[in-house]
N, C-alpha and C positions, 0 to 999 in steps of 0.2 A: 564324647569324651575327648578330652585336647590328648594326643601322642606325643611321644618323649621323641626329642630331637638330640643332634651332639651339644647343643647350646643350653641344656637341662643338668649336664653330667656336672658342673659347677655345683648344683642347688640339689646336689645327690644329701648329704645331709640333714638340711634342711625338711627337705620331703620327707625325711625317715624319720623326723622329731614330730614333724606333723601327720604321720600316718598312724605315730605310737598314742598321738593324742586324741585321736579318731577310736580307737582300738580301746582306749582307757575309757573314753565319754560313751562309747557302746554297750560296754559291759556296764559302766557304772547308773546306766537306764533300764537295766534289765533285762538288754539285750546280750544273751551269756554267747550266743554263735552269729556270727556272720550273716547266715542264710535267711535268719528271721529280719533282720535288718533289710536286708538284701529286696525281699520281697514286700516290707511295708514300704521302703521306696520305690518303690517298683522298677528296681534292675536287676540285671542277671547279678546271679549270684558270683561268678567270675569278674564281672564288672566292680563291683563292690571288691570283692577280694581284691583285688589291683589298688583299688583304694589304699586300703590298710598295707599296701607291701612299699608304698613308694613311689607310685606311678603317678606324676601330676596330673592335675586334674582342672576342669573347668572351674571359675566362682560360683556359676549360678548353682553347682553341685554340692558345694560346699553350704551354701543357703538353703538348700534343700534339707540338709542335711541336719543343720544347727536347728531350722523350723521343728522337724519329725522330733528333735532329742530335746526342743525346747530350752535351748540356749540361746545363747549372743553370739556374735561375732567374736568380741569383745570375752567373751566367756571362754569361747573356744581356745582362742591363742593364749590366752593368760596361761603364764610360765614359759611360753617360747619366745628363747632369745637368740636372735638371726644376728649373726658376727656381722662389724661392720667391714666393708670391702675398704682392702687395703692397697686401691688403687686410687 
């Protein structure tokens, strides 16, 4: 699992729109709790939970993740829209 650094605290948002869409795509597979998820991927239940709070995370985890809930990439992100940088 990739760790938050001070160069994360930018894409704090961000990660919080995409941890509610992880959290929405769980329950909406019939996954009502964390734990049951948690253990079909086979991570710590803490691990997972960090997920859904915010904590960035690697892609290959996120592929992992779309496979198990039988989604897309493409599936997943639909509806998040990442502001464009105003630099």
């Amino acid at each position: 699992m990739y760790m938050e650094n001070s160069n994360s605290k930018p894409f704090q948002e961000e990660l919080k729109v995409i941890s509610s869409r992880l959290k929405e795509l769980r329950k909406a597979k019939g996954y009502s709790n964390y734990e049951h998820i948690a253990f079909d991927l086979e991570m710590s239940r803490s691990a997972y939970w960090r997920l859904e709070t915010g904590v960035n995370f690697e892609l290959k985890t996120l592929i992992k993740i779309c496979r198990l809930l039988d989604i897309s990439l493409e599936d997943f992100f639909k509806g998040i829209d990442i502001p464009k940088s105003k630099v």
